[in-house]
Every structure is written in structure tokens, then in C-alpha cells.
KOLLUMDREN-529837 format. One line per 5 residues: number of its first residue (from 1); their letters; for each residue x, y, z of C-alpha. Coordinates in steps of 0.2 Angstrom, whole numbers, m for minus. Each point is the difference from the previous one (the first is absolute). Example, Ala and Ser with C-alpha at 12.3 -4.5 7.8 and 13.67 -1.06 7.14 Angstrom:
<pts>
1 = AS = 62,m22,39 | 6,17,m3
</pts>
This chain:
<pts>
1 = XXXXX = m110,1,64 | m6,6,m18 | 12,12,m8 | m6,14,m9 | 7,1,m18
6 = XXXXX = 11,22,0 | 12,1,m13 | 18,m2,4 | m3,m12,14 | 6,m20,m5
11 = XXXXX = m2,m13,12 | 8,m14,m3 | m2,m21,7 | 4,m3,16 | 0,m19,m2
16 = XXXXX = 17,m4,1 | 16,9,3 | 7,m4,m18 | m17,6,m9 | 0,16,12
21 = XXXXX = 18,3,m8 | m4,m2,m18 | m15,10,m1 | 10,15,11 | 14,m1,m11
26 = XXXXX = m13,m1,m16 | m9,15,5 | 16,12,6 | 8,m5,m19 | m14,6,m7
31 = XXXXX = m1,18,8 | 17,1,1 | 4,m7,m19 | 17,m9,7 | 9,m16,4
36 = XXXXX = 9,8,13 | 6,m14,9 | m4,7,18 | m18,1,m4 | 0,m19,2
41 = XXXXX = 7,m1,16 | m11,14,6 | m15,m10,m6 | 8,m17,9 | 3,9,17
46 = XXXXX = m18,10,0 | m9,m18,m4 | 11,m9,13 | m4,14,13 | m20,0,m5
51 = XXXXX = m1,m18,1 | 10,1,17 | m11,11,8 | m17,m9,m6 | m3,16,m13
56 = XXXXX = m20,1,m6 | 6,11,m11 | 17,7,m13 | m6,11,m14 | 12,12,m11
61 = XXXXX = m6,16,0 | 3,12,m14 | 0,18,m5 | 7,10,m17 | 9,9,9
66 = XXXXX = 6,m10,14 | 12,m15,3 | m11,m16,4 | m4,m4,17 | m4,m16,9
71 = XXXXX = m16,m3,12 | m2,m10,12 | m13,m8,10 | 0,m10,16 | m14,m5,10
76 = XXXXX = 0,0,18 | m12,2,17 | m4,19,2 | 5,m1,19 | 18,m6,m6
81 = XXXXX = 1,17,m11 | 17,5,6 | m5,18,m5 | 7,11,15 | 18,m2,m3
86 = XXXXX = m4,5,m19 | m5,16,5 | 14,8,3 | 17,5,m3 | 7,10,m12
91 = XXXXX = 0,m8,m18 | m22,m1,4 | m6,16,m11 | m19,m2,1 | m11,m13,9
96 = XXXXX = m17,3,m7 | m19,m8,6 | m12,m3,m10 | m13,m14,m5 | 2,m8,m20
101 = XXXXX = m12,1,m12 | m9,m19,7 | m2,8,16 | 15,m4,10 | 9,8,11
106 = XXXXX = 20,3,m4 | 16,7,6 | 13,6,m13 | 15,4,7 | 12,7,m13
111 = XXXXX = 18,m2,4 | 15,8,m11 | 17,m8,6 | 17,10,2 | 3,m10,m18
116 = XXXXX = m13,12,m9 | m12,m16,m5 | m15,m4,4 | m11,m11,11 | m19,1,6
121 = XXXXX = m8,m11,11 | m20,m1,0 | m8,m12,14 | m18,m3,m6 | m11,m6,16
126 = XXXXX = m13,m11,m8 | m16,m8,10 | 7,m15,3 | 9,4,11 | 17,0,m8
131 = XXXXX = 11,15,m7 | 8,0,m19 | 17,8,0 | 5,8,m17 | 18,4,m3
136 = XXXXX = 4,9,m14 | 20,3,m4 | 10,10,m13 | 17,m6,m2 | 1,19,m8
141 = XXXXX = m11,9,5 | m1,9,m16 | m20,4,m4 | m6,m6,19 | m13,12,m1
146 = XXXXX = m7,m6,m15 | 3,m20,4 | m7,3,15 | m17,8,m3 | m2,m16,m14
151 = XXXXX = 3,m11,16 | m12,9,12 | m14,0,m13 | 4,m20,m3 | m1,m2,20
156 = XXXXX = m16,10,3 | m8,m11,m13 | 1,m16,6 | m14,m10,8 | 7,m9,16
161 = XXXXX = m15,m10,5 | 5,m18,5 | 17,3,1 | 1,m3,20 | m6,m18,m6
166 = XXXXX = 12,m1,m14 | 14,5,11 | m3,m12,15 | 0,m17,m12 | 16,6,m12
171 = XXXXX = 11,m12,2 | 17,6,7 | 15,9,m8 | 13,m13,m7 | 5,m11,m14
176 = XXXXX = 13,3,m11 | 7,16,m3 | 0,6,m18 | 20,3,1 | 2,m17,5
181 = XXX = m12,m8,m10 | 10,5,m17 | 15,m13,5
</pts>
């Protein structure tokens, strides 16, 4: 997978749970100019989640005038896309189709919970046979519009060849977690 370079998008390494932790946390003190002490523990349980889940992807998205957001990116086959259920019910506000900007085809599926933030899933069908499923989540939801048109130009930019390869010889999800690994 090559990542197109948008502003306001920051991936971070996915190498270990600790390091996926530190460079969250790095990032969200920098666009929120804070030590609040519950930016840590948010970055400790979105890189314990990620690296649960076998995550290709966590970026920060960003916007002026929105709170940051977090994507994420997890590679699985495209007949395993559990997209029916996603569909429907009544916090889905748009599900959109389309094809990104490398020629793939997507599903967006924007979803605004009873809790007024936000969260978008995009599931990217790629050659190989595989489907990438983007989340992207708001723990606000203030400035979703914007944050999320920076994260739908960073996902129609990427290149997905190989990544059905890639995907079948990653090693499993596991190892220490990064709350865990600080005692």
C-alpha cells in the first residue's frame, strides 16, 4: 500500500503497540497543544485496539477547524466485507459509491451516532482480491465535515497494488500490549 502524502493526515508506526502509542499521543499533543492526561490513555487504547485487530493502517487526521480524528485501516478478503448489516439503521446518514482517485471502487458509509460524533467507514475493493476497511472516528464530532473530506482525499489516493500479497504473509496480531509493556 503507498500512501499518498494530503495535508492534515499523520500516519504513525505500526511496529509495536508501545511505538504506535507514543507517536499517537506525539501527534494529538501537537494539534491539541496539551498534556491533558486522557490524551494518553486514548493514544494507549487506539494502539492496543489497532494492533489487536492486525491494523495496516492508524493515521491522525486533522483540520483547522475540527477536533482530530483517527483512521483506521484493516485489511481483509472482499467476500468477508460484512457490509449488509452496515447499511442500515438509524444513526447511517449517507452511504455513498463511487471509485477513488487509483481506480478503485469504494463504499463510504457515513454514520452519525445518537452521541452527535462521528464515524465513516470506507471499504476499498482492490484487485487482489482483498477489501481495505477505513474507519474514521471523531470523539466530537466537531468539524466532521471538514476532517472527513481530508480523509476521503487521503483514501482515494492510495495505491493498493500488492496489498492482497502483503496481507496473506503478515504475521498475526499479538505481542505485548502497549499498556502492558510500560510495567
Amino acid at each position: 500500500m503507498r500512501l499518498p502524502v494530503v495535508p492534515g493526515v499523520t500516519p504513525v508506526a505500526l511496529g509495536a503497540p508501545e511505538r504506535t502509542a507514543a507517536d499517537l499521543l506525539s501527534v494529538l499533543r501537537r494539534i491539541k497543544g496539551t498534556l491533558d492526561p486522557g490524551l494518553e490513555v486514548s493514544a494507549v487504547q487506539a494502539a492496543d485496539l489497532a494492533h489487536r485487530h492486525g491494523a495496516a493502517l492508524v493515521a491522525v487526521v486533522e483540520h483547522p477547524g475540527a477536533d482530530p480524528a483517527l483512521l483506521v485501516a484493516v485489511v481483509v478478503p472482499a467476500d468477508r466485507v460484512p457490509a449488509e448489516h452496515l447499511l442500515h439503521g438509524p444513526s447511517i446518514r449517507e452511504v455513498t459509491e463511487g471509485v477513488t482517485a487509483t481506480g478503485h471502487p469504494v463504499v463510504i458509509i457515513e454514520r452519525i451516532p445518537v452521541s452527535g460524533t462521528g464515524a465513516q467507514l470506507q471499504v476499498v475493493v482492490t484487485a487482489d482480491g482483498v477489501a481495505v476497511v477505513f474507519t474514521l472516528h471523531s470523539p466530537t464530532g466537531r468539524g466532521w465535515l471538514d476532517v472527513s473530506g481530508v480523509a476521503g482525499r487521503f483514501v482515494s489516493g492510495i495505491e493498493f497494488s500488492g496489498i492482497g500479497r502483503q496481507s496473506a504473509s503478515r504475521p498475526r496480531p499479538g505481542g505485548t500490549s502497549a499498556r502492558s509493556a510500560r510495567r
